[in-house]
ZAGUVO-908477 format. One record per residue (C-alpha): x, y, z. Coordinates in pm, 1 decimal, always signed. Example, Ala and Ser with C-alpha at 12.3 -4.5 7.8 and 13.67 -1.06 7.14 Angstrom:
+1230.0 / -450.0 / +780.0
+1367.0 / -106.0 / +714.0
//
This chain:
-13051.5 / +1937.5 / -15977.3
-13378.1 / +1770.3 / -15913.4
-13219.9 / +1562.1 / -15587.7
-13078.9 / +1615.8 / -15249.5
-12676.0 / +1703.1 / -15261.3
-12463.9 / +1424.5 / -15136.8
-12257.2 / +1451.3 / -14847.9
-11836.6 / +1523.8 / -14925.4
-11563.8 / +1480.1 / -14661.1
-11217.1 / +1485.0 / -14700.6
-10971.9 / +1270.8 / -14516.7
-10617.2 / +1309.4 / -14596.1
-10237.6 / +1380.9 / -14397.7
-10126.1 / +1742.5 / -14212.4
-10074.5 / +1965.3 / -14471.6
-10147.5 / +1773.7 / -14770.4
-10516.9 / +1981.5 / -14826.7
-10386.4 / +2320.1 / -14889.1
-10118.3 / +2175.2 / -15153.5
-10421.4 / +1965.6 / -15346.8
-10747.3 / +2169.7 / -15257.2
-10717.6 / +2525.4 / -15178.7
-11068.0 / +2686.1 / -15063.8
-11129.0 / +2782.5 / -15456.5
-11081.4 / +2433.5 / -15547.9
-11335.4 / +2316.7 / -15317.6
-11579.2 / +2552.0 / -15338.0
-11649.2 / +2414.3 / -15713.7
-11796.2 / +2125.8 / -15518.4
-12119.0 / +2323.2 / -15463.6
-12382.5 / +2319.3 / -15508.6
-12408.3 / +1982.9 / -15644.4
-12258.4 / +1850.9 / -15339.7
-12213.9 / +1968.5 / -14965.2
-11880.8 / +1959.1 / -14777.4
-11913.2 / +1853.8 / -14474.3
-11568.1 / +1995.8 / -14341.7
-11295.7 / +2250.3 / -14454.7
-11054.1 / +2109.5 / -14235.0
-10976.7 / +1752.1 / -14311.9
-11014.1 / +1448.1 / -14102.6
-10654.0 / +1354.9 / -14021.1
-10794.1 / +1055.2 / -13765.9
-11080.4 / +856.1 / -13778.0
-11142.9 / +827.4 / -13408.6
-11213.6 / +1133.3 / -13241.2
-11526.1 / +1256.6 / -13145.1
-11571.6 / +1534.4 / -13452.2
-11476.1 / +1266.5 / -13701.5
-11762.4 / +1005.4 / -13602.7
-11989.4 / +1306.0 / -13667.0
-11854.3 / +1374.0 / -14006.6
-11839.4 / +1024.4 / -14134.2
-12181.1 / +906.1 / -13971.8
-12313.0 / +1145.6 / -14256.0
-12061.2 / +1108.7 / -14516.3
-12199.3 / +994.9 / -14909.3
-11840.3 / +1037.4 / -15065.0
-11533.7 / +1067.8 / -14890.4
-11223.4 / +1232.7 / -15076.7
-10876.3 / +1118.0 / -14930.8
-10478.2 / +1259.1 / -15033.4
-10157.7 / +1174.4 / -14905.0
-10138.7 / +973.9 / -14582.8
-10519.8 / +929.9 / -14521.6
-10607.9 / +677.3 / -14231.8
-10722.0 / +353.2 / -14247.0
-11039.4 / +274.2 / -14383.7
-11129.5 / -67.7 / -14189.2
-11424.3 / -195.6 / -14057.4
-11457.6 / +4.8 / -13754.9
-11399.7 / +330.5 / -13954.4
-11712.0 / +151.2 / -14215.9
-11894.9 / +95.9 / -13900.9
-11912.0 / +489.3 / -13861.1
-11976.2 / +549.0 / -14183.0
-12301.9 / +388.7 / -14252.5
-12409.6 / +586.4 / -14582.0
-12004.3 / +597.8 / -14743.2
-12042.1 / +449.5 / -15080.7
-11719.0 / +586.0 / -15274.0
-11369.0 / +700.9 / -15186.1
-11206.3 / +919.6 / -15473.7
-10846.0 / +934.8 / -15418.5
-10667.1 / +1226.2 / -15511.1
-10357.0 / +1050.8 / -15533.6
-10188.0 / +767.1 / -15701.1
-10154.3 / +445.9 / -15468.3
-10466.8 / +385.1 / -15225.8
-10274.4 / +81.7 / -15016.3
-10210.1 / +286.7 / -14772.1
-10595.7 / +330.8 / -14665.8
-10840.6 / +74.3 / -14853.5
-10850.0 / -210.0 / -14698.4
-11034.5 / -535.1 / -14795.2
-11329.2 / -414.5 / -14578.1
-11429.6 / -135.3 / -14817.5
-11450.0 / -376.3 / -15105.6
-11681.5 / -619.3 / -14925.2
-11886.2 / -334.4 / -14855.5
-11926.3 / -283.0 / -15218.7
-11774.4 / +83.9 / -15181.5
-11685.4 / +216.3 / -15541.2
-11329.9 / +379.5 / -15521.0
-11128.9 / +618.7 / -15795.9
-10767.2 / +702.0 / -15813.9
-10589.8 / +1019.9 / -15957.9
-10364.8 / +739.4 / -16077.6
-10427.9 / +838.1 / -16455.8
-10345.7 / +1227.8 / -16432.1
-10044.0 / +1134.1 / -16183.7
-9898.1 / +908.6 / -16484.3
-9839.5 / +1245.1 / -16687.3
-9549.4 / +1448.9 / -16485.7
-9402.1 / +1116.4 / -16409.7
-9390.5 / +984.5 / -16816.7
-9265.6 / +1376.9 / -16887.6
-9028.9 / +1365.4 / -16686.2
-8858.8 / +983.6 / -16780.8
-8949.2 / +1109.0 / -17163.2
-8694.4 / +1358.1 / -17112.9
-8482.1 / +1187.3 / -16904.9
-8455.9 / +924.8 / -17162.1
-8401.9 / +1208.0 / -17460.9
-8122.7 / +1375.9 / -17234.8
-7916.5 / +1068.4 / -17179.3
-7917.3 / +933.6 / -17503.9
-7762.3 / +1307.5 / -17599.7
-7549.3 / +1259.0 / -17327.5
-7633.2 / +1580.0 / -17207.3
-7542.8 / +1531.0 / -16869.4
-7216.9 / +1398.7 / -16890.6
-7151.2 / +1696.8 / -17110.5
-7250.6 / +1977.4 / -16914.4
-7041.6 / +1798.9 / -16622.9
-6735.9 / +1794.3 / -16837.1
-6796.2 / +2140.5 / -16933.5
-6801.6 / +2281.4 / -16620.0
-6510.9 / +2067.6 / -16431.7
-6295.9 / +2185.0 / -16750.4
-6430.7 / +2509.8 / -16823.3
-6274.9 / +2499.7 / -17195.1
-6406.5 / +2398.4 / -17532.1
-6531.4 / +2048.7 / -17541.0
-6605.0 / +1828.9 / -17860.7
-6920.7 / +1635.4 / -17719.2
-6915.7 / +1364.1 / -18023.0
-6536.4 / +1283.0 / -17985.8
-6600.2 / +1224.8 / -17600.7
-6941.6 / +1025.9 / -17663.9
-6931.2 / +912.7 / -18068.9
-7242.6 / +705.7 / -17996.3
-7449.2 / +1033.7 / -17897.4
-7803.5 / +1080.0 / -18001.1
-8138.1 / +932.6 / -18006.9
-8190.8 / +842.7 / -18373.5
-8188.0 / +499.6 / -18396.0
-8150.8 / +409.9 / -17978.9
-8306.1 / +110.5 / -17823.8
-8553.1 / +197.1 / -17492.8
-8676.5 / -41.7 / -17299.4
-8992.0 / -2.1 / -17083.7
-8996.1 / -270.0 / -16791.5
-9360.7 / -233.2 / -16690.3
-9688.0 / -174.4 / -16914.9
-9845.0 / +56.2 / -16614.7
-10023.2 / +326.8 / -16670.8
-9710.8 / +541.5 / -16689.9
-9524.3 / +278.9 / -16916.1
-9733.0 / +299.6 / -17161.3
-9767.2 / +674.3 / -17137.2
-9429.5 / +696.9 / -17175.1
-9452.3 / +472.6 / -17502.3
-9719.3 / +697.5 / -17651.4
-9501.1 / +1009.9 / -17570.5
-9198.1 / +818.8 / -17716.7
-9415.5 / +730.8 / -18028.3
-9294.6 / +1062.8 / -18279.0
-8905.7 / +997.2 / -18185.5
-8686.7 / +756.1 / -18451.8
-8685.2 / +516.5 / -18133.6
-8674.3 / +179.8 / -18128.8
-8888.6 / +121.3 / -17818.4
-8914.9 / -251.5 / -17656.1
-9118.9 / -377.5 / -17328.9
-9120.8 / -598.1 / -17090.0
-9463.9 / -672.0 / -16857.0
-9547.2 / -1049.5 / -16792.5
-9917.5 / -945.6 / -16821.8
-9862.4 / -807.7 / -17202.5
-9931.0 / -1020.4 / -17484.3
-9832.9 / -1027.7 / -17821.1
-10123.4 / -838.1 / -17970.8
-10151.1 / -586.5 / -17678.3
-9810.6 / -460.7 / -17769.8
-9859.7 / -412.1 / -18116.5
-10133.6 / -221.9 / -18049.5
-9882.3 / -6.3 / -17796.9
-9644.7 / +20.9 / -18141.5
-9373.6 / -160.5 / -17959.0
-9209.2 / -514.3 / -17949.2
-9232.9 / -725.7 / -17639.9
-8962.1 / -914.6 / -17495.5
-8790.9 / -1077.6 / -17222.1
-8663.0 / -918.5 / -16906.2
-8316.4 / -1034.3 / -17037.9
-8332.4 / -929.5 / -17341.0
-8455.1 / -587.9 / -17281.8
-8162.4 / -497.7 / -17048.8
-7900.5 / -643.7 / -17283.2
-8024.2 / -465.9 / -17593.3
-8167.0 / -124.6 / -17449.8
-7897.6 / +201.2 / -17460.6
-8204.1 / +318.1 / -17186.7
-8373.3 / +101.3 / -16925.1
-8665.6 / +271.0 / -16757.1
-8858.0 / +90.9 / -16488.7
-9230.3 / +96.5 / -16439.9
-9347.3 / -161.4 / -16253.0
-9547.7 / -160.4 / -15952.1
-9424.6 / -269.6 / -15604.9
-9548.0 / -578.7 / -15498.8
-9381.8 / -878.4 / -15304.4
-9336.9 / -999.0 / -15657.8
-9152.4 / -766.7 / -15761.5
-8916.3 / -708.0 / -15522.1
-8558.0 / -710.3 / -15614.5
-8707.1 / -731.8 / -15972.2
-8409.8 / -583.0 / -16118.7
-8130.9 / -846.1 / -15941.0
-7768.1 / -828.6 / -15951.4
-7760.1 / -1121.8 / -16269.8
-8029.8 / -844.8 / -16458.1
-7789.1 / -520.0 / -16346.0
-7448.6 / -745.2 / -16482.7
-7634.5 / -770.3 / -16825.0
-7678.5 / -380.9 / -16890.5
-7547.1 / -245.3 / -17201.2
-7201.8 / -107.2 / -17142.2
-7253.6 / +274.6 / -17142.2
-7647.0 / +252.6 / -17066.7
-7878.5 / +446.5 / -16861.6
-8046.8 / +312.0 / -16660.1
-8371.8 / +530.0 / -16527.2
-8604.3 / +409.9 / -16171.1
-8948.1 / +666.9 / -16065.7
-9095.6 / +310.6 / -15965.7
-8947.3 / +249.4 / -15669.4
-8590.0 / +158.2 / -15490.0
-8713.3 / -190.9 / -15327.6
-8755.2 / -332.9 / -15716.5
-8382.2 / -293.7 / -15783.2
-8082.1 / -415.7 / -15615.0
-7903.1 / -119.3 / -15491.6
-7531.4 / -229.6 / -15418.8
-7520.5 / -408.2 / -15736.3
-7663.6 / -108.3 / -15922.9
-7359.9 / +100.1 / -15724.9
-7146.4 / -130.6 / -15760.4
-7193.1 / -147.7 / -16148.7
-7208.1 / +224.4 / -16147.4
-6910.1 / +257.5 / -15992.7
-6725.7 / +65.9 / -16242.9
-6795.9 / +324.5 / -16489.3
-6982.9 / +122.7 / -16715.6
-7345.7 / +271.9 / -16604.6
-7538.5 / +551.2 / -16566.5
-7810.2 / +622.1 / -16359.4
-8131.8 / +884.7 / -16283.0
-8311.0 / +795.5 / -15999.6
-8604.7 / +943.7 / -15856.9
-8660.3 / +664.4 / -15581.9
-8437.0 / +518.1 / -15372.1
-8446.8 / +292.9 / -15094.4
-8448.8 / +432.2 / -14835.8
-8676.1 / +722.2 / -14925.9
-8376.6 / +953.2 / -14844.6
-8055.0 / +812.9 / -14898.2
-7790.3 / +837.5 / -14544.9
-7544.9 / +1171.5 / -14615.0
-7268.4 / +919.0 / -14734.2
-7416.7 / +716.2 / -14954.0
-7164.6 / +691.0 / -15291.3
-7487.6 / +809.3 / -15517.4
-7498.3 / +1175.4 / -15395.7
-7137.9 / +1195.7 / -15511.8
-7105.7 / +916.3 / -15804.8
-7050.0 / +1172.8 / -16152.3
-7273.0 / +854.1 / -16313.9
-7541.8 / +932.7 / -16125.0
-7862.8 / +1209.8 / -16131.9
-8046.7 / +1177.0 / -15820.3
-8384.5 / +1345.7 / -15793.5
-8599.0 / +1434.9 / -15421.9
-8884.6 / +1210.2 / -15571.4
-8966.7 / +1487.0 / -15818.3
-9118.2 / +1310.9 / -16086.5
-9459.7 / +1313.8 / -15959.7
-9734.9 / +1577.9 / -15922.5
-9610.7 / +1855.3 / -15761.4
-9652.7 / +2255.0 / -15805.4
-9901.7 / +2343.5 / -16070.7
-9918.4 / +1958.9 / -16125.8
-10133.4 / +1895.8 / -15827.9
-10401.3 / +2136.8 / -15976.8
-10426.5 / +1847.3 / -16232.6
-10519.9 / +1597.6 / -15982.8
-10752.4 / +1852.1 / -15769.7
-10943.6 / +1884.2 / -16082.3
-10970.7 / +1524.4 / -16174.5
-11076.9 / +1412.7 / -15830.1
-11348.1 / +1705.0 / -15829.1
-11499.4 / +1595.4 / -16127.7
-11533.3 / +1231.9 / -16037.2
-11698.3 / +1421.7 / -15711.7
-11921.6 / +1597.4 / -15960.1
-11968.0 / +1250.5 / -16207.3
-12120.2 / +1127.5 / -15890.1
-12346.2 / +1383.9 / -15772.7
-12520.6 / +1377.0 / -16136.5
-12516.5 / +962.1 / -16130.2
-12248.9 / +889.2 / -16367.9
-12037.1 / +636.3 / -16392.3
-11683.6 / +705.7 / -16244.7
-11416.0 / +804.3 / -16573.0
-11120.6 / +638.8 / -16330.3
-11237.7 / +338.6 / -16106.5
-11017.9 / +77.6 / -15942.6
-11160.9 / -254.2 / -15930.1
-11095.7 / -501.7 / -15623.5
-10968.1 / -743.5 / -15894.1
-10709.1 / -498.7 / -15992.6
-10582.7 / -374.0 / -15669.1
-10376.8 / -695.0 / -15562.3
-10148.2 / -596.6 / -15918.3
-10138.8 / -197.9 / -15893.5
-9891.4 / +39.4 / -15742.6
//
């Protein structure tokens, strides 16, 4: 390379760097770019940290990263991008970095993959009613007939409904697209012509959870969203539906969802709750309707080497002057997870 390397620091939560960037990981940084530190900055104010960021070109953040605001800017006089290896960066950009003109990327893309595997087969598994049989089978330990318990078994023909066209809704539709599914959405900022494009049919919030065997939300969490999914929405579910959340808890109304569930008329798999962990009695540990999952859906294990890989080559994209392959643009940031 025929210019000086740019400067790389990483900023991120205890613990998170070893999970995301083991030292082989980062050593594929060089020698197109220089890391500035091995251990990661898990403050911005210390002594150490003033040094790294006063010469910092690109700063990589994970998990729990500080606060990027004007003060941390102020000590950071040659930052010009932040490349997120995670999903959500509202936890650290602030409004200063955008009026600084700093260009920021998100592993928001590659994180959209585990989660949209894992609601694909969530969605395949409850429309076989495979959880409700393998719970019968092993309370009665004897011969069970799964289509004279559940005659409406089976995914030919089912009706799933996507609340959200985010980046994992609509990977989800594209995984869903070689099943005989008929797949609906619902996204206010979808038109018409956007959906065909998807291969689905867009409707109304009310319609979707009337009609849909599965309802699997999507959205992002915003104040407008909050309590998206109220108790009027939860009454309308489909007798005998499934209803599927790796959004988050705060868009759905929790003791109506229980309280529905617990009517027998719903089923549930739910990766997010609100709180993050449930208190030891709530009734959706021990509710037989109900699959709840440690926030699993995301990338973890040999997932994260996904993300690693994608942040390191926007690292690399950057060094060699290219454009970035997964930006986030201040005018999209107010509407994103």
């Amino acid at each position: 390379m025929n210019h000086t390397p740019l400067n790389v620091a990483l900023a991120m939560g205890p613990g998170v760097a070893p999970r995301i960037f083991p030292p082989s990981t980062l050593a594929t940084l060089a020698p197109d770019l220089l890391l500035l530190n091995q251990e990661p900055m898990e403050e911005f104010t210390s002594q150490s940290s003033r040094e790294i960021l006063a010469g910092t070109d690109i700063l990589i953040t994970g998990w729990n990263c500080p606060v990027i605001d004007e003060t941390v800017l102020g000590a950071a006089p040659r930052l010009r991008y932040i490349l997120h290896a995670g999903g959500t960066t509202k936890h650290h950009i602030t409004e200063a970095c955008w009026e600084r003109g700093i260009q920021v990327s998100t592993a928001a893309e590659v994180n959209a993959i585990p989660v949209a595997e894992y609601t694909v087969a969530m969605i395949l598994l409850a429309n076989k009613r495979i959880l409700q049989l393998a719970q019968k089978l092993h309370v009665e330990k004897k011969a069970v007939e799964p289509d004279q318990l559940f005659p409406d078994m089976g995914n030919y023909g089912k009706r799933v409904g996507i609340i959200g066209a985010s980046k994992i809704g609509r990977h989800v539709i594209r995984l869903l697209a070689p099943y005989d599914l008929d797949v609906v959405v619902s996204d206010p900022y979808l038109d018409d012509a956007a959906a065909a494009a998807l291969g689905v049919e867009r409707v109304s919030l009310e319609a979707l959870v009337a009609t849909s065997d599965v309802v699997s939300l999507h959205a992002p969490s915003l104040a407008s969203t909050e309590n998206l999914l109220h108790a009027g929405l939860i009454a309308q579910l489909r007798k005998g539906a499934t209803f599927i959340n790796t959004s988050r808890g705060e868009l759905v109304d929790q003791e109506a969802l229980l309280a529905r569930i617990q009517e027998g008329t719903l089923y549930a798999v739910l990766d997010v709750t609100t709180p993050w962990v449930l208190p030891p009695g709530s009734a959706f540990y021990t509710h037989p309707n109900v699959l709840l999952t440690p926030h699993a859906a995301g990338s973890l294990g040999t997932e994260l080497e996904r993300m690693a890989a994608s942040t390191i080559e926007e690292a690399l994209r950057v060094a060699c002057r290219k454009p970035l392959l997964h930006p986030l643009h201040a005018k999209d940031f107010a509407f994103t997870a």
